[in-house]
C-alpha positions as CSV (number, residue, x, y, z in Angstrom):
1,X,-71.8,-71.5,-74.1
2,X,-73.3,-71.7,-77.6
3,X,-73.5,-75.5,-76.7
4,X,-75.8,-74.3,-73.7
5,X,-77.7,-72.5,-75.8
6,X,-78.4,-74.8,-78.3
7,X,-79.6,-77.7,-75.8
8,X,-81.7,-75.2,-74.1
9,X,-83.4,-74.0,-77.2
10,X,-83.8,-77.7,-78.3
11,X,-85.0,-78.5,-74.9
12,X,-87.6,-76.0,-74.9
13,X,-89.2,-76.8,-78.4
14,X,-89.5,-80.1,-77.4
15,X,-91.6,-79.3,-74.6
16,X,-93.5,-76.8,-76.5
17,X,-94.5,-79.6,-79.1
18,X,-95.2,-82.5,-76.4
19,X,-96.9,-80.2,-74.7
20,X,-99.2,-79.2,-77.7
21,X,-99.3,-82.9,-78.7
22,X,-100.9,-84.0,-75.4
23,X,-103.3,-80.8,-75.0
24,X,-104.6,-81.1,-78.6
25,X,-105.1,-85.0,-78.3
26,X,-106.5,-84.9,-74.8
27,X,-108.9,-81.8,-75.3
28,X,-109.5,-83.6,-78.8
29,X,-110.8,-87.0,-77.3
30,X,-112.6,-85.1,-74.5
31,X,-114.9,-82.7,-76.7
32,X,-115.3,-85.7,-79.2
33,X,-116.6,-87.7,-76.7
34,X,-118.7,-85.1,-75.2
35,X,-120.5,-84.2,-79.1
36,X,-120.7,-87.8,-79.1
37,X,-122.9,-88.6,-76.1
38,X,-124.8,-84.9,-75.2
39,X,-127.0,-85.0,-78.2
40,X,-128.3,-88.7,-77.6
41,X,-129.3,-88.1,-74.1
42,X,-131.0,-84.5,-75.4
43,X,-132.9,-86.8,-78.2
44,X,-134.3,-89.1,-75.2
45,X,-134.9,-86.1,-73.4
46,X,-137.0,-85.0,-76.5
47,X,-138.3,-87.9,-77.2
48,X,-139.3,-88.6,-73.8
49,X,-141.4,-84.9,-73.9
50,X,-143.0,-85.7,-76.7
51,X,-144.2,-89.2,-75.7
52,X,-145.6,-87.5,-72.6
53,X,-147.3,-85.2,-74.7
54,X,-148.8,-87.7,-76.7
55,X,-150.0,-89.5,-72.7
56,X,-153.6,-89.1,-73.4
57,X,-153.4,-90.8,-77.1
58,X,-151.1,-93.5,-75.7
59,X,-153.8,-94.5,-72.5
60,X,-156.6,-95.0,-75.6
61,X,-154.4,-97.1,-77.0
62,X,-153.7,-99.0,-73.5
63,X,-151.1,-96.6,-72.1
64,X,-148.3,-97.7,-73.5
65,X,-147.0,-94.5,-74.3
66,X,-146.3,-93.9,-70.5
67,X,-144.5,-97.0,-70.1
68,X,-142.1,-95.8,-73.4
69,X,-141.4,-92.6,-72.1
70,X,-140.2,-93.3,-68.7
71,X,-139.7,-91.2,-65.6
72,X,-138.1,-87.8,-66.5
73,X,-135.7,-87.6,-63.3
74,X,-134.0,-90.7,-64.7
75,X,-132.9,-89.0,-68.0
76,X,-132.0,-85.8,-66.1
77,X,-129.8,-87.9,-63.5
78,X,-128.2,-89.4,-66.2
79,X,-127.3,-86.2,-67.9
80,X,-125.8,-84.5,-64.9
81,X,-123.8,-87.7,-64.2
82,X,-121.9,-87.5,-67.4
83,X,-121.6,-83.6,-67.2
84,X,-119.8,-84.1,-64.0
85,X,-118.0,-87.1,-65.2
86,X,-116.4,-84.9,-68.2
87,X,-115.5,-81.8,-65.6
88,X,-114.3,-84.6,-63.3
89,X,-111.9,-86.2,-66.3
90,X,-111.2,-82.5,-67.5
91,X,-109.8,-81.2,-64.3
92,X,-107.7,-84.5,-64.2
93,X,-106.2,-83.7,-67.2
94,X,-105.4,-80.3,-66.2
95,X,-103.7,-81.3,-63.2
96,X,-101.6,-84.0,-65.3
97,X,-101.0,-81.2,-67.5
98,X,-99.3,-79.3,-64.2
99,X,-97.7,-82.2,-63.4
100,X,-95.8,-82.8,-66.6
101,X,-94.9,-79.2,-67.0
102,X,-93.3,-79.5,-63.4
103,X,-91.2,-82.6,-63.9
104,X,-90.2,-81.0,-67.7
105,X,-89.4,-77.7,-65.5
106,X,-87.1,-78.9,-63.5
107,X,-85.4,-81.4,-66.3
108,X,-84.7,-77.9,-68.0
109,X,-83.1,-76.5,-64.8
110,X,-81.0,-79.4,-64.6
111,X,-82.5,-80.3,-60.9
112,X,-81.2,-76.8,-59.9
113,X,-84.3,-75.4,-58.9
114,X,-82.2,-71.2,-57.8
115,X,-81.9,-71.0,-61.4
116,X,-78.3,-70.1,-61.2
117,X,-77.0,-72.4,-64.2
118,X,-75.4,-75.1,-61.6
119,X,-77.5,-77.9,-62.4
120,X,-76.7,-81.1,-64.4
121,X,-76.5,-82.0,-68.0
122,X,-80.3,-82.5,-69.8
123,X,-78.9,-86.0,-69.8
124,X,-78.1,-86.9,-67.0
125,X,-81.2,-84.9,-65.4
126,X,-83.1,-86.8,-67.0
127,X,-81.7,-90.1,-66.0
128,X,-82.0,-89.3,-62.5
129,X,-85.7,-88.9,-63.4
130,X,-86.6,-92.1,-64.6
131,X,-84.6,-94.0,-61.6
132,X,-86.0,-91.9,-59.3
133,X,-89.8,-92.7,-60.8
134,X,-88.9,-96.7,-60.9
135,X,-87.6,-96.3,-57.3
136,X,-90.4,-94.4,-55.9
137,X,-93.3,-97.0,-57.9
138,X,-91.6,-100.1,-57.7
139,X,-89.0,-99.7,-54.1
140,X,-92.0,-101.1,-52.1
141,X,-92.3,-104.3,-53.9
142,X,-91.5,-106.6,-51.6
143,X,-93.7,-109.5,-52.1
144,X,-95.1,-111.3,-55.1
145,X,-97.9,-109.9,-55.7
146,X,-99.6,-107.3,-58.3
147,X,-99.1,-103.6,-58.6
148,X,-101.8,-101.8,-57.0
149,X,-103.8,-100.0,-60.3
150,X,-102.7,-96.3,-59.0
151,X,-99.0,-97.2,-59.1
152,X,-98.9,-99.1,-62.1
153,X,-101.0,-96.1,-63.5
154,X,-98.8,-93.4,-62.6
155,X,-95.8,-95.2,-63.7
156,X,-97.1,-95.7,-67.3
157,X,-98.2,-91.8,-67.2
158,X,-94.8,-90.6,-66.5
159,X,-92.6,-93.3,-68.0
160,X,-94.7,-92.1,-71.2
161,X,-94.2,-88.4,-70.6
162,X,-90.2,-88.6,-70.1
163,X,-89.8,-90.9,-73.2
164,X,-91.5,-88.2,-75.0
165,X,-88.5,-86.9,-75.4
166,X,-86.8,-89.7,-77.6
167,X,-89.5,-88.4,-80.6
168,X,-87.3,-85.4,-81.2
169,X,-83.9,-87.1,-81.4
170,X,-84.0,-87.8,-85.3
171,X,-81.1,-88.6,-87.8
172,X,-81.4,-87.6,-91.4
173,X,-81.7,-90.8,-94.3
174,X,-82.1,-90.6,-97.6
175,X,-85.8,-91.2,-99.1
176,X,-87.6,-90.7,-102.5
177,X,-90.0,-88.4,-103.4
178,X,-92.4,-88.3,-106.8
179,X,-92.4,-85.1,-108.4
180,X,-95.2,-83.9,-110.4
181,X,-94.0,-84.6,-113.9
182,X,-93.5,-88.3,-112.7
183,X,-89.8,-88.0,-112.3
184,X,-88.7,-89.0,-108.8
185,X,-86.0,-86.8,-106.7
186,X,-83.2,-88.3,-103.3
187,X,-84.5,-86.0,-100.4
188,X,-83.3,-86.0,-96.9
189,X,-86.0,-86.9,-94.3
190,X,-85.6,-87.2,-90.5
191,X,-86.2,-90.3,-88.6
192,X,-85.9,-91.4,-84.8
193,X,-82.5,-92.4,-84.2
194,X,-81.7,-96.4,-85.1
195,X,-80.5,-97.1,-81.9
196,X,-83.7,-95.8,-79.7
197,X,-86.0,-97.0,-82.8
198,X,-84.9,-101.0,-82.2
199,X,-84.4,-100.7,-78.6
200,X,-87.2,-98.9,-77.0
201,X,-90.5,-100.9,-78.3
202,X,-87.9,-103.9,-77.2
203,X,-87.8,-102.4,-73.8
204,X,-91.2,-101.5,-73.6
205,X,-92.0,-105.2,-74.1
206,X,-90.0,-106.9,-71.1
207,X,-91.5,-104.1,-69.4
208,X,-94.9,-105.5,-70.0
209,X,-93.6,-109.0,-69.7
210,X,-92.4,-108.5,-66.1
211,X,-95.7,-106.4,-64.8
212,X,-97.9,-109.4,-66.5
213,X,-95.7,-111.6,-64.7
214,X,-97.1,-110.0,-61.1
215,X,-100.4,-109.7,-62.2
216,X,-100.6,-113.5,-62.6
217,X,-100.4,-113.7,-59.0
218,X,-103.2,-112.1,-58.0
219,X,-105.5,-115.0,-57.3
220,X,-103.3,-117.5,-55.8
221,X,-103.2,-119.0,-52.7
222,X,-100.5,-121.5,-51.9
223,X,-98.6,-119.1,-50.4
224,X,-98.5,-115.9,-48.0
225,X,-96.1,-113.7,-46.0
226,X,-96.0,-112.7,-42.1
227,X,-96.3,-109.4,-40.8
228,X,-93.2,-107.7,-40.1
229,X,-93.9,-108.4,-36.1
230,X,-94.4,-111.8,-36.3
231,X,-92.5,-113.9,-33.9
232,X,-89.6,-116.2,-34.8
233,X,-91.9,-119.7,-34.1
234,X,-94.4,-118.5,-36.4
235,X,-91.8,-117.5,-39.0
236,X,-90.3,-121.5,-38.2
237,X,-87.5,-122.4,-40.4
238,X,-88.8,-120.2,-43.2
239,X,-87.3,-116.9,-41.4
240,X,-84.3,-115.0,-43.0
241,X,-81.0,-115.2,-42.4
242,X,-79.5,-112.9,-44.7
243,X,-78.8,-109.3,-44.8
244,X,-82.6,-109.0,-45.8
245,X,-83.8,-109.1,-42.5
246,X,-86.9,-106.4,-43.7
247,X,-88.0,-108.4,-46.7
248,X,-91.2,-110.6,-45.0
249,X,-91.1,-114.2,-44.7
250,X,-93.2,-116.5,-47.0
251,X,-94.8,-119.2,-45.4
252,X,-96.1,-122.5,-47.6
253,X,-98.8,-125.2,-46.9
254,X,-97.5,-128.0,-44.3
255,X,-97.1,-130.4,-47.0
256,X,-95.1,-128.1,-49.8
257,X,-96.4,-126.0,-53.0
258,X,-98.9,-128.1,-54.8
259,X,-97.3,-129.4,-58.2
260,X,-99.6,-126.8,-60.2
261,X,-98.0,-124.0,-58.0
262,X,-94.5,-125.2,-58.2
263,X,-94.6,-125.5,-62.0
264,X,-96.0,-122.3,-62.4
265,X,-93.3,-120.3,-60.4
266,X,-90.7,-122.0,-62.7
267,X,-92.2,-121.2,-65.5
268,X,-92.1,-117.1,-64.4
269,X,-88.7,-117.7,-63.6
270,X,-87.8,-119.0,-66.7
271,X,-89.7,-116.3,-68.0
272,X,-87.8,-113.4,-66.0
273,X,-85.0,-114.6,-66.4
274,X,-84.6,-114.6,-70.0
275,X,-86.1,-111.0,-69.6
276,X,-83.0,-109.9,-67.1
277,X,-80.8,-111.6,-69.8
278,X,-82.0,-108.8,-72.7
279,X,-82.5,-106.2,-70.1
280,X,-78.5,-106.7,-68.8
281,X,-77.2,-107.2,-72.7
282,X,-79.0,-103.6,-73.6
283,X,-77.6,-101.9,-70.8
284,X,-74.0,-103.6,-70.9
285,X,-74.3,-102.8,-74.9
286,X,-75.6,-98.8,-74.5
287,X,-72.3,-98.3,-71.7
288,X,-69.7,-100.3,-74.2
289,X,-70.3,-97.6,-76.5
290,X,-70.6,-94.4,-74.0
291,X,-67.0,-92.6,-74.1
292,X,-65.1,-92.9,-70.7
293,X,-64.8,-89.6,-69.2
294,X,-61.4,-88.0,-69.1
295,X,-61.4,-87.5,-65.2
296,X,-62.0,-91.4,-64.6
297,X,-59.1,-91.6,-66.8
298,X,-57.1,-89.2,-64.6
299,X,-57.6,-91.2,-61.6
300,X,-56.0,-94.3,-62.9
301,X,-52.9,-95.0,-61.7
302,X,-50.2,-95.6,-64.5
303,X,-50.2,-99.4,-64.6
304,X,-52.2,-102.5,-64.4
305,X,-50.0,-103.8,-61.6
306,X,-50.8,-100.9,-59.0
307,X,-54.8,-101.2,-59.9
308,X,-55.0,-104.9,-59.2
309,X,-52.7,-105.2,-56.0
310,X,-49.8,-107.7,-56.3
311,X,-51.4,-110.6,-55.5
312,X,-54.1,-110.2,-57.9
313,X,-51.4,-109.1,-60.5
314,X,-49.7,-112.6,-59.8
315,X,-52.6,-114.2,-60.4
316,X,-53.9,-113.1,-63.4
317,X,-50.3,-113.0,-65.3
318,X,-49.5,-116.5,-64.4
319,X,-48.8,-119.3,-66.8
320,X,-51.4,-121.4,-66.8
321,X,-55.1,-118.8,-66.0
322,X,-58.4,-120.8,-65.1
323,X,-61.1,-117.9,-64.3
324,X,-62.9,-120.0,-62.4
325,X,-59.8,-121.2,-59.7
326,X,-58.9,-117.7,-59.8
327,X,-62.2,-116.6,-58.4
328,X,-62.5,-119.5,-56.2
329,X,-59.3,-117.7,-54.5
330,X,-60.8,-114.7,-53.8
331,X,-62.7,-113.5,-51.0
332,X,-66.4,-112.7,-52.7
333,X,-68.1,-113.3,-49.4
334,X,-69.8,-109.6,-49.3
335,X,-71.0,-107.2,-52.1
336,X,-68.2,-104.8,-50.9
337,X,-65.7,-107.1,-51.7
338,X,-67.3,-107.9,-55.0
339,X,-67.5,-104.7,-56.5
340,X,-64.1,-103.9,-55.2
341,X,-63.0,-106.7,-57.0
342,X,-65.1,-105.7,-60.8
343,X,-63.3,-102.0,-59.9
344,X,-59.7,-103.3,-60.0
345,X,-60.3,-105.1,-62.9
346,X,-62.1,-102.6,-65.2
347,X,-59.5,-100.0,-64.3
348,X,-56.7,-102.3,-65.2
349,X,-58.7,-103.6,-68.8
350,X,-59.0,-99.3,-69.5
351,X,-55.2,-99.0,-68.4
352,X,-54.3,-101.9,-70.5
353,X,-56.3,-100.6,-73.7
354,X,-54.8,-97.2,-73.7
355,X,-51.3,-98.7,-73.1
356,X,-51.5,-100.7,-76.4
357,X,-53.1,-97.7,-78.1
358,X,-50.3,-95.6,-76.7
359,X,-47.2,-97.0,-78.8
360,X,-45.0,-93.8,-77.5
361,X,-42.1,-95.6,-74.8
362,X,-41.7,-92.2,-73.5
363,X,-45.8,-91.5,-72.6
364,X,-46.2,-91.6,-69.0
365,X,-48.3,-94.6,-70.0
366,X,-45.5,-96.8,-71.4
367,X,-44.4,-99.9,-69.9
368,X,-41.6,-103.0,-70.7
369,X,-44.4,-105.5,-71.0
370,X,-44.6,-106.5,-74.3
371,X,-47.9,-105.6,-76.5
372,X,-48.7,-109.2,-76.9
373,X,-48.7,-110.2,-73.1
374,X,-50.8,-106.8,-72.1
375,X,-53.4,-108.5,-74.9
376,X,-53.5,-111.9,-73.0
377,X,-54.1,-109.9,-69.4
378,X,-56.5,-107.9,-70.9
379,X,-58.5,-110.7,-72.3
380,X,-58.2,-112.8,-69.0
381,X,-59.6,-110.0,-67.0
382,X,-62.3,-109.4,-69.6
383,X,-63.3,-113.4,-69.2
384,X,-63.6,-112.5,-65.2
385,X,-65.3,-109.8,-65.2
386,X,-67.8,-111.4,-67.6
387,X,-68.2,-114.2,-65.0
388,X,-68.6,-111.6,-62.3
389,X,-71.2,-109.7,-63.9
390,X,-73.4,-112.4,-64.5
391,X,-72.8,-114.8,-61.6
392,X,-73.5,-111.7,-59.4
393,X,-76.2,-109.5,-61.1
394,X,-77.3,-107.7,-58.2
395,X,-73.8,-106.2,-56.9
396,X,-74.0,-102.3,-57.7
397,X,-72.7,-100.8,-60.7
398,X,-68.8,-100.0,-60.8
399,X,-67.2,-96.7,-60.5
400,X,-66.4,-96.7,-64.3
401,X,-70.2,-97.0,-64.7
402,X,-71.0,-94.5,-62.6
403,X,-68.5,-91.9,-64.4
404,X,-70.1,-92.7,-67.2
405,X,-73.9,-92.0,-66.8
406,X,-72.5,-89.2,-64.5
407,X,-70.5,-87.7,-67.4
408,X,-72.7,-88.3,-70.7
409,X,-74.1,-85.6,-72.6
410,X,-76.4,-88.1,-75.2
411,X,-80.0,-88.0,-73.9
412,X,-80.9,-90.9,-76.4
413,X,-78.2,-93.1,-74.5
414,X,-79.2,-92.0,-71.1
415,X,-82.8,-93.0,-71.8
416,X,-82.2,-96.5,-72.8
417,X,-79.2,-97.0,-70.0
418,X,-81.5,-95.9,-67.1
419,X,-84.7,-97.9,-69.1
420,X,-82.5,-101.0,-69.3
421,X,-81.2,-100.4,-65.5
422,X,-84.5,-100.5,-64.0
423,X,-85.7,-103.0,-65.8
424,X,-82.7,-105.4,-65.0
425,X,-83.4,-104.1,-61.2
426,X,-86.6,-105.2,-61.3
427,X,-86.2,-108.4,-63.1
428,X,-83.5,-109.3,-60.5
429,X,-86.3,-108.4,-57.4
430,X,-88.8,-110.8,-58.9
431,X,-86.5,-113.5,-59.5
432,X,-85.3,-112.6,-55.6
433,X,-88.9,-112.7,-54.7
434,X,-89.9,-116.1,-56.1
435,X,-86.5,-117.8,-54.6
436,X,-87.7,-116.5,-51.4
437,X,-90.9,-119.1,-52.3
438,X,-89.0,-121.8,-53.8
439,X,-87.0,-121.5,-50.8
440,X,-89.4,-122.1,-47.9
441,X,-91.0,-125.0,-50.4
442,X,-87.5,-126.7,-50.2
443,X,-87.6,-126.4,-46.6
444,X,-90.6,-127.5,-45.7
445,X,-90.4,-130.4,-48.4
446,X,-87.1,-131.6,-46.6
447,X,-87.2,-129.9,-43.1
448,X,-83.8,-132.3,-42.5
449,X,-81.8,-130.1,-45.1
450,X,-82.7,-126.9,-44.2
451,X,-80.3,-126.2,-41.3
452,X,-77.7,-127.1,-44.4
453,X,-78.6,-124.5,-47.0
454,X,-78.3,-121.0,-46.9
455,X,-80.9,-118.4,-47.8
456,X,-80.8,-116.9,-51.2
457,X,-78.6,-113.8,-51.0
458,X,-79.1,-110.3,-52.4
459,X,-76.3,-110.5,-54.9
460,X,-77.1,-114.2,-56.7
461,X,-81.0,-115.3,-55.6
462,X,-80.3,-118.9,-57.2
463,X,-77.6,-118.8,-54.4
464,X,-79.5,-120.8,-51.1
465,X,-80.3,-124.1,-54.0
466,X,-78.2,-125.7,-56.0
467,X,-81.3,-127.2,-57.7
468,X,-82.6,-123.8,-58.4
469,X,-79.3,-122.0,-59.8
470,X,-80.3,-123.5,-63.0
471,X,-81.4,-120.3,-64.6
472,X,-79.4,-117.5,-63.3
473,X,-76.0,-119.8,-63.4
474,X,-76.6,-119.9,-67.5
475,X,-76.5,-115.9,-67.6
476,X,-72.9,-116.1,-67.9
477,X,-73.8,-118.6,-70.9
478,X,-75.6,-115.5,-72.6
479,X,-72.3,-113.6,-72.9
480,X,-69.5,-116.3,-72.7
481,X,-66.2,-115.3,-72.3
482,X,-65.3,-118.4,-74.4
483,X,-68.0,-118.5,-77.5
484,X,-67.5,-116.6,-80.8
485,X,-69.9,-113.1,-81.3
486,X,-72.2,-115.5,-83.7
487,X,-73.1,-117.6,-81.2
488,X,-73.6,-115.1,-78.3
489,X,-76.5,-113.5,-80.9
490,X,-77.7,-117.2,-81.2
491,X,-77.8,-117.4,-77.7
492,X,-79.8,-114.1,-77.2
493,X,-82.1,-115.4,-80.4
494,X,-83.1,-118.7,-78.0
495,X,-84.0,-116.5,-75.2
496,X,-86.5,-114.9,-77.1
497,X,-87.8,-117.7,-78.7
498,X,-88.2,-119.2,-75.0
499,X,-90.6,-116.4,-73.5
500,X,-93.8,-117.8,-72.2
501,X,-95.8,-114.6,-71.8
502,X,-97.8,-114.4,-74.9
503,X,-97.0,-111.3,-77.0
504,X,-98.6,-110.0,-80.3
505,X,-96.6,-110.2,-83.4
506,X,-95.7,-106.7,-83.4
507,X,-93.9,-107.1,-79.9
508,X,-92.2,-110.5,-80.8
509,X,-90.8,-108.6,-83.7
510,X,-89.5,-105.6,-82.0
511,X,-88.0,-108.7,-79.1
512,X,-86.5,-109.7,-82.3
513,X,-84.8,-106.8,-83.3
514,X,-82.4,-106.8,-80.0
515,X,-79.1,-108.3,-80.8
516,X,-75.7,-108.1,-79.0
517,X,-73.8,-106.3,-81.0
518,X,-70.8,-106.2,-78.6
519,X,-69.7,-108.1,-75.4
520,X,-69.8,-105.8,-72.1
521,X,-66.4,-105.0,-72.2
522,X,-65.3,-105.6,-75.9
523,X,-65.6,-102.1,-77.0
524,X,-65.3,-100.4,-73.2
525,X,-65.0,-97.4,-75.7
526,X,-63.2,-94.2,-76.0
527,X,-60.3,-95.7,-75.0
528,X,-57.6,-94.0,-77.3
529,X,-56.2,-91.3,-76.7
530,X,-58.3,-87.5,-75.9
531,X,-57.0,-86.1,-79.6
532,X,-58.2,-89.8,-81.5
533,X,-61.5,-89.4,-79.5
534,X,-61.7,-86.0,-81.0
């Protein structure tokens, strides 16, 4: 309870300060502006008064003091024009005002809108927030093409007002402070919290990176998509045959994608690629270190054997392990199966940890397998589900994911794990989006082929050409299950590096500062026991 009361008094100073942060700069920008440009058009007003005054002296002279003055109406238009343009911006910042004390409202109610105290945690509120806002600005973007100004508008507006928040999350560091008699005294000061201070601007950026990437497709013309209700001979070989049957069908020149065009869609795939590379290592890094919730925990069964199946078991315990024969094996013909699959195997890798934390025989956790097998199984199902998570980015997350997020109580980690999340989903739509192209190039380029390849699926869009899996294949390179942690950071270092959206120093530095610090599933954490944890 005192808990409650503490988040909630938090909670509501924060608003209070953002609140008085955006009213005094707003209202502050408004009036300055207003001082700023009044008393010039009431000096031409003046001055255009007194040059009519002066008329008759000015027609001695040849009338040129008419032709200085002007027509009077013009200056008076003028004026009213920018009085209603300042009432006109003031009321809009009023109603963003509303706005933003609505969303904050119902972030403090914890989306329980009776008031009765059975909402969610503030961090968990708030996550559902920002992926509802990414869903409802970028769910429609179905083609490649810009962001209409009013969506990209809004989601800058609001992305801005719920990472607000992150200001007020502070740690205490040491600092020096000058006294008056020249002697100088350790004091405590507060500063935002080292993990949201590196990784924010760093999100911020591939954020930018990906919404430049649309906008340079605003003037091109080698390509275009059918309506919804065209028929299948206009849609020709280009149509769909995957479970994206409401995605529209891009349609190329007769002769291909001119060699300009071509080069430039690699490049942005290139380009968002590296960007789904950072996007997936934040995210995978911010859930390796959230705790796993005591009632996923619960619902494990008491060995690895019953959460893998037998056959799985058998395969993975075997002799001689190759990840790559043993997923070759299984059935990954569906997402279903998939995350089925990335379940099993993060269950057992939790089961397996707390096992060889558990020493006690006698714990309901304890097992005849020796502690130096259950380390081998756990590392070959950590290689696989390193190779599924990156040979299939755009399979759901896992139920152990899911607890997690649904569970947390740390705002800072729930802002950049549902940051990183929508930016990795968006990422993986554009990279969808320009296969889609690349696709119906290829099959127009070889019309002979294209009965033989397969359309770019929703889980792996490098999927339909083996001459375009290139870049998403090598994601699996980014966090190998076989290189050492030094060169996983020199792997993430390159991707930086090899970002062809120009960025100002100030954003290549903050790019900079993101380094995997852990593998996805190195440090699944808070896997020791409830009184270790505590």
């Amino acid at each position: 309870m005192q808990q409650i009361q503490s988040t909630i008094s938090t909670t509501l100073k924060m608003v209070g300060a953002v609140e008085k942060e955006q009213d005094s700069l707003k209202i502050g920008r408004f009036f300055k502006n207003f001082r700023a440009k009044v008393p010039k058009a009431v000096r031409r007003t003046k001055s255009m008064s007194g040059d009519k005054g002066g008329g008759e002296e000015g027609e001695d002279e040849g009338g040129a003091g008419e032709d200085h003055a002007g027509d009077p109406s013009d200056h008076d238009e003028a004026l009213e024009n920018f009085i209603a343009a300042c009432e006109a911006r003031e009321k809009q910042l009023l109603h963003d005002m509303e706005q933003m004390k609505e969303k904050f409202a119902k972030l403090l109610l914890g989306e329980d809108m009776s008031g009765g105290g059975k909402g969610v945690s503030s961090a968990l509120a708030l996550s559902n927030a920002i992926t509802n806002l990414a869903a409802s600005v970028f769910g429609e973007q179905s083609r490649l093409e810009p962001m209409t100004a009013e969506r990209k508008s809004r989601w800058r507006k609001e992305i801005d007002w719920l990472f607000s928040v992150s200001d007020c999350i502070v740690e205490f560091v040491p600092s020096q402070q000058k006294n008056k008699d020249g002697s100088n005294m350790e004091i405590m000061i507060t500063k935002q919290r080292a993990d949201l201070l590196m990784n924010i601007p760093a999100l911020r950026t591939l954020d930018a990176m990906l919404l430049a990437c649309l906008d340079s497709f605003k003037d091109q013309t080698e390509f275009y998509y059918l309506s919804k209700d065209a028929s299948n001979e206009e849609k020709g070989n280009a149509r769909r045959l995957d479970d994206k049957w409401w995605l529209p069908t891009v349609k190329v020149p007769e002769n291909g994608l001119s060699d300009a065009a071509r080069k430039n869609l690699q490049s942005q795939k290139e380009s968002v690629t590296q960007v789904l590379k950072l996007a997936m290592s934040i995210n995978a890094q911010v859930l390796s270190e959230m705790e796993i919730p005591e009632n996923y925990i619960e619902s494990l069964p008491k060995n690895g054997r019953a959460s893998l199946g037998e056959s799985i078991y058998r395969s993975i315990t075997v002799d001689f392990f190759d990840p790559n024969q043993f997923l070759s094996a299984m059935d990954l013909s569906s997402e279903h199966q998939i995350l089925d699959l990335k379940d099993r195997i993060e269950a057992s890798i939790v089961i397996w940890k707390r096992k060889m934390v558990q020493k006690d025989g006698k714990s309901a956790w304890g097992s005849a397998v020796s502690y130096e097998k259950r380390e081998l199984f756990e590392e070959r199902a950590e290689t696989v589900l390193h190779i599924i998570k990156h040979q299939y980015p755009g399979i759901p997350q896992s139920a152990l994911d899911i607890s997690k997020i649904q569970y947390n109580r740390d705002v800072g980690q729930a802002l950049l794990e549902s940051y990183s999340r929508i930016l990795e989903s968006l990422a993986f739509t554009i990279l969808s989006r320009i296969g889609d192209v690349l696709y119906a190039d290829s099959v127009v380029r070889n019309p002979n082929q294209s009965t033989t390849k397969s359309q770019p699926n929703s889980t792996n869009p490098g999927s339909g050409n083996e001459a375009e899996k290139g870049n998403l294949m090598t994601l699996s390179d980014l966090l190998t299950w076989s290189a050492e942690q030094l060169e996983i950071d020199e792997e993430v270092l390159d991707c930086k590096e090899e970002m062809s959206i120009e960025m100002d120093e100030k954003q290549m530095q903050n790019l900079n500062s993101v380094t995997v610090k852990k593998t996805y599933v190195e440090s699944l954490g808070g896997v020791g026991s409830p009184k270790e944890r505590h």
